[in-house]
C-alpha positions as CSV (number, residue, x, y, z in Angstrom):
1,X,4.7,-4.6,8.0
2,X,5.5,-8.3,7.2
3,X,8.7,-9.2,5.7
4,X,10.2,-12.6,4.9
5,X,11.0,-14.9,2.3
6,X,8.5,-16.5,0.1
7,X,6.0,-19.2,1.4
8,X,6.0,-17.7,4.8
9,X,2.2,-16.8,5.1
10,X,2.4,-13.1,5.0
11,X,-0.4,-13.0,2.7
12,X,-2.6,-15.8,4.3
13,X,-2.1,-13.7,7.3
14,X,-3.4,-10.5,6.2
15,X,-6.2,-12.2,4.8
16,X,-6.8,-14.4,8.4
17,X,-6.6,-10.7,9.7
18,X,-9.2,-9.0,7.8
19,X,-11.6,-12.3,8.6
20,X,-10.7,-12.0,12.2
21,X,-12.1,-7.9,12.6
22,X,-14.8,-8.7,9.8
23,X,-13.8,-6.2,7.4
24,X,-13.2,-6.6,3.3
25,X,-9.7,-7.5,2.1
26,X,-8.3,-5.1,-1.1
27,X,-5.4,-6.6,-2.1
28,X,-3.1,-4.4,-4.1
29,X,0.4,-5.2,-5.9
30,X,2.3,-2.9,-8.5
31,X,1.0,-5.0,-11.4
32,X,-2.3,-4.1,-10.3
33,X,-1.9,-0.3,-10.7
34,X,1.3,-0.4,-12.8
35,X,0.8,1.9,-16.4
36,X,3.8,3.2,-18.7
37,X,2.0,6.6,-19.1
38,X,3.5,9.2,-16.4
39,X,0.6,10.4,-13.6
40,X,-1.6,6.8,-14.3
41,X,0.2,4.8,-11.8
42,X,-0.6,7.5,-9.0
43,X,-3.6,8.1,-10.5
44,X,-4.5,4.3,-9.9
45,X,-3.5,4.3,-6.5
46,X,-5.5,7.5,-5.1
47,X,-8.2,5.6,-7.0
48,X,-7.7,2.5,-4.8
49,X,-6.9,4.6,-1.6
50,X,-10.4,6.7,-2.5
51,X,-12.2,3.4,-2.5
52,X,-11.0,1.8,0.6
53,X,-10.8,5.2,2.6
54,X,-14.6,5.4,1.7
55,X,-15.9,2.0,2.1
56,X,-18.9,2.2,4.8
57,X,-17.9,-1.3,6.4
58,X,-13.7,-0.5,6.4
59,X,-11.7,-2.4,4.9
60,X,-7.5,-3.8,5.2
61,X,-5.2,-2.9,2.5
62,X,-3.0,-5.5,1.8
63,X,-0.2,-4.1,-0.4
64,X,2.1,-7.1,-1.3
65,X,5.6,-6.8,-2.8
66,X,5.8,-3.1,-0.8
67,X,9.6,-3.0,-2.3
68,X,8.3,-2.3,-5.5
69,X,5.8,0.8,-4.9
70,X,7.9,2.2,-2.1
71,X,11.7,1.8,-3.0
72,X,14.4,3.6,-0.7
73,X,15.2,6.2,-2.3
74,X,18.1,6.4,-4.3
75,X,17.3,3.0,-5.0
76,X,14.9,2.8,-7.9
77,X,15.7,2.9,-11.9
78,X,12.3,4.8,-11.8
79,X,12.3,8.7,-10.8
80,X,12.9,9.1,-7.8
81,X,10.4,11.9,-7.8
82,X,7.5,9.0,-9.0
83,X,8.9,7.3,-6.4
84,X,8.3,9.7,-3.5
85,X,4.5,10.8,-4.8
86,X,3.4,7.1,-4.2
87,X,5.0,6.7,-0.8
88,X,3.8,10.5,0.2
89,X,0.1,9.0,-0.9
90,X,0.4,6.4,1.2
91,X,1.4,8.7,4.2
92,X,-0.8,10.5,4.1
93,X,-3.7,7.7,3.9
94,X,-2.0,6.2,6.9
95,X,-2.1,9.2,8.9
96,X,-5.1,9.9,8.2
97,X,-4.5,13.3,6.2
98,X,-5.9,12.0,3.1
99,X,-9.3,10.5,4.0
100,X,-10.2,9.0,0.7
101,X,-12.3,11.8,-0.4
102,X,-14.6,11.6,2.6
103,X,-15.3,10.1,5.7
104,X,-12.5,8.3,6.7
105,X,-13.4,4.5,7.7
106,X,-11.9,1.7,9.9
107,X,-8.9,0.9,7.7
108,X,-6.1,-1.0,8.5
109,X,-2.7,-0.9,5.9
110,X,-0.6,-4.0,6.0
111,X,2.7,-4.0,3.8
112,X,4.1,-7.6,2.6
113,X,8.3,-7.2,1.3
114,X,10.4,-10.3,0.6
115,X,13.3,-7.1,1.2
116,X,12.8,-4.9,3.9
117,X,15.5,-3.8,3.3
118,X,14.8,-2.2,-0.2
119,X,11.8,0.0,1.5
120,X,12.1,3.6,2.4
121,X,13.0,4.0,5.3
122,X,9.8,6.5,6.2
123,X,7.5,3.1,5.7
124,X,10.1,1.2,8.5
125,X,10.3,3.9,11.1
């Protein structure tokens, strides 16, 4: 987890990181998955989590602006039931429960907040 104001490197430093072990950066942010029709934006993201969980060489998952995929609960103008489905995905995928629909690789998951505070607590602990 990185957290700190803008212009602090975070994502220069994933990106150094993912040079450093050789392996692919996938770069994710809301915008990139967002959709206004219910199920798409979870849809999007098992997509991504599929893809990187299966790539033969590994990969790190950078997800930047974390605050706004994985919002303490209670704490979103979005459902708080949308809310917990994307951060339960991305459990999973970080313990390893959900391999990406296979194999699961050498992944790494780096989260990038300008408000660590505004996560859920279950992505700080």
């Amino acid at each position: 987890m990185f957290y700190g104001p803008p212009g602090t490197g975070k994502s220069t430093t994933a990106r150094i990181i993912a040079r450093h072990v050789g392996r692919p950066v996938v770069a994710l942010s809301f915008e990139a998955i967002a959709s206004p029709l219910y199920g798409q934006t979870q849809k999007a993201f098992e997509e991504v989590l599929n893809a990187v969980g299966s790539a033969p060489e590994g990969a790190v998952l950078f997800i930047d602006e974390a605050d706004t995929l994985f919002p303490a609960r209670g704490q979103s103008a979005r459902e708080d039931a949308y809310d917990q489905r994307l951060l339960s995905q991305l459990l999973k995928f970080i313990e390893g429960l959900d391999t990406g629909g296979g194999e699961r690789r050498d992944v790494a998951v780096i989260l990038a907040t300008n408000r660590a505070e505004a996560l859920d607590p279950a992505l700080l602990s």
